[in-house]
N, C-alpha and C positions, 0 to 999 in steps of 0.2 A: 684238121683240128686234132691236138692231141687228148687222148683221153685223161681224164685228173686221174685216174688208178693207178694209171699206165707210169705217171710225173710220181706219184706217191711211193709206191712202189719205189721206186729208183732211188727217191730221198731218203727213203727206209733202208737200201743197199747201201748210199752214200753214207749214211749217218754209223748204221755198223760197222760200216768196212773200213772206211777210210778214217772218220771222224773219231772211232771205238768211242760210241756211247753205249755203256752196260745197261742193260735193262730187257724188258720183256718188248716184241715184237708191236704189239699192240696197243701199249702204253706210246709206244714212239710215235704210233701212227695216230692216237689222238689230237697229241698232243702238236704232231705237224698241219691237222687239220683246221686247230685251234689258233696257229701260227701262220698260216696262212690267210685266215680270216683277219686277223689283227694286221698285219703287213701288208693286207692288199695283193697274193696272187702268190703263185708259186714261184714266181721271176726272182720277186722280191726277197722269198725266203731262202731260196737256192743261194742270192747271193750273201745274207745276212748269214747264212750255216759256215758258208768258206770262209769268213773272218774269224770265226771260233776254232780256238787251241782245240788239239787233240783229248780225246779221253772225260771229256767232263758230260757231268750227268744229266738225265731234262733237267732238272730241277734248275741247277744250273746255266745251263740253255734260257730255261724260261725266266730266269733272273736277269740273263743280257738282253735278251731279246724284248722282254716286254716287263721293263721294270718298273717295281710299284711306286704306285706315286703317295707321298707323303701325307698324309689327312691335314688341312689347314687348319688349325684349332678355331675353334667356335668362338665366337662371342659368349663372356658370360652373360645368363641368361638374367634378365632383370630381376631383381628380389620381388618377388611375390607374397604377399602375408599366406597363410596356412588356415585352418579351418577353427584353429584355437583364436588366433588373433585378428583374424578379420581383413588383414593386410594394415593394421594398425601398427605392427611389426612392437609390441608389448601387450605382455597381458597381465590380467591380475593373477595376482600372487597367495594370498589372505587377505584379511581384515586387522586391522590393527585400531584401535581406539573408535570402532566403526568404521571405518573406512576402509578403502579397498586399499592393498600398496601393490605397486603396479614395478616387475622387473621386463625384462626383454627378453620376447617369445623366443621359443628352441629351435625355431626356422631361421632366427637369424644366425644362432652359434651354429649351424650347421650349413648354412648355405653361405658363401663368401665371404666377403672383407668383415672383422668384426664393428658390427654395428653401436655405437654408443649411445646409449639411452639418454634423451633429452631429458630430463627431470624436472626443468622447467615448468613442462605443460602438466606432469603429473605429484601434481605436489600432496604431502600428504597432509594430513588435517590439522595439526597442530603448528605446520610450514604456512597455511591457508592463513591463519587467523590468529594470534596469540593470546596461549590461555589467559583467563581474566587477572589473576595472581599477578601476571607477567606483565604491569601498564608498563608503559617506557620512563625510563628513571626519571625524579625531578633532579635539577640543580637547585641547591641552598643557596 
């Protein structure tokens, strides 16, 4: 059984000598360490080293050899209401004639698609009920 020193070592010869990877001693041998664990054994790395062009750096090395993988982007995260609105996703604003007047909370201009405020449910008081002055016209 060979010793792993003994294989490391040699990859360490191999990698300066033959491959010319610049760098420090030590750094090579981490980073063979670390490549070997990912690849599954020293078989595997000896033969993944021999396919790499002359002269290039680990960094490089460790960009063929064990390349990053892309982050899947996330699902946006469901709109949540905040502590101002309650997850009613609007909140008041003032008072106006008494009454509250009701715009849309600053969780939703800042978290995703913009949100359109239903005005419907928040009607305000003079929308509710028409002033008395205001009957609905007669016809002559």
């Amino acid at each position: 059984m060979v010793d792993d020193s003994h294989v490391e070592d040699r990859l360490v010869i191999f990698c300066l000598d033959q491959k010319r990877v610049p760098g420090n001693t030590q750094t090579l041998r981490t980073y063979l360490r670390a490549w070997k664990e990912r690849l599954g054994g020293w078989g595997r790395l000896e033969e993944a080293l021999w396919g790499l062009k002359n002269g290039m750096t680990v960094i490089e090395i460790q960009d063929k050899l064990c390349p990053r993988e892309k982050p899947k982007s996330a699902a946006a995260p469901e709109m949540k209401g905040c502590s101002l609105c309650d997850g009613k996703k609007v909140m008041p604003v003032g008072i106006r004639d008494g009454a509250w007047t009701w715009a849309a909370c600053s969780c939703t201009r800042r978290h995703g698609p913009k949100v359109e405020l239903d005005r419907s449910k928040y009607l305000l008081p003079w929308q509710r009920a028409p002033i008395a002055s205001q009957g609905p016209e007669e016809v002559l």
